[in-house]
N, C-alpha and C positions, 0 to 999 in steps of 0.2 A: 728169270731175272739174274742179271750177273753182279754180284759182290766183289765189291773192291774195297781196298784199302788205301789211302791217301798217304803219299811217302814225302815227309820234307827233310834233304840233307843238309846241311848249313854246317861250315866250314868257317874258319875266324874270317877271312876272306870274301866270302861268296856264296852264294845259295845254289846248291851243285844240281840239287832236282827237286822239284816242286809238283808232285801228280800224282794221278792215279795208277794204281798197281794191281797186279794178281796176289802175287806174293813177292819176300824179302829174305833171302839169307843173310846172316849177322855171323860176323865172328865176336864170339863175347868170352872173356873170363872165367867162364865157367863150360864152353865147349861150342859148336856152333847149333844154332838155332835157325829157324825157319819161321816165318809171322804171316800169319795168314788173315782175311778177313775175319772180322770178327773174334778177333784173339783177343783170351784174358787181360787184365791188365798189367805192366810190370814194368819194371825199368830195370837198368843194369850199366855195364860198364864194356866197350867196345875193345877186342886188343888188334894186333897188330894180323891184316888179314885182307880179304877181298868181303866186298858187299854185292850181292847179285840179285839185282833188279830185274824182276818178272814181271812182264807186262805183254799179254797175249802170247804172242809166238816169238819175241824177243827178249833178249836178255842184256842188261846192262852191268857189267860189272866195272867196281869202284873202290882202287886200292884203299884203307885204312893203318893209319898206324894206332890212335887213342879217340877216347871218345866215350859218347853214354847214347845211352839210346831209353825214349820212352812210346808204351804202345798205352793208350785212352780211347776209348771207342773204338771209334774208326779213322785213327791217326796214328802212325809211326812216325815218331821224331828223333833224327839224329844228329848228336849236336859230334863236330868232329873237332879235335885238336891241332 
């Protein structure tokens, strides 16, 4: 059975991705993180960096400058500035 995690990025603009994932690198305020299925819950605060989107054999990365990010269940939301 394959685990995913459901990634929504939302920019004041536009909704940038909306889907399922393997994994999420974050650049955060306190160093960079990696959110996997099934992660703890948390939030936090985004700084200025790349977002890199894992999904099977591909990878999407997605400049940031500010931002928060929350993980609940099986949802990572990042709201960006």
């Amino acid at each position: 059975m394959t685990h995913t995690l459901t990634l929504k990025i939302i920019s004041l603009k536009e909704t940038l991705y909306d889907g399922d994932v393997a994994s999420v690198t974050l650049p955060t305020t306190t160093g960079e993180i990696t959110v996997l299925p099934r992660h703890a819950p948390i939030i936090g605060l985004l700084t200025q960096g790349t977002v890199s989107v894992h999904s099977g054999s591909e990878i999407k990365k997605i400049s940031v400058v500010s931002g928060s990010y929350k993980v609940h269940q099986h949802e990572l939301l990042l709201l960006l500035n």
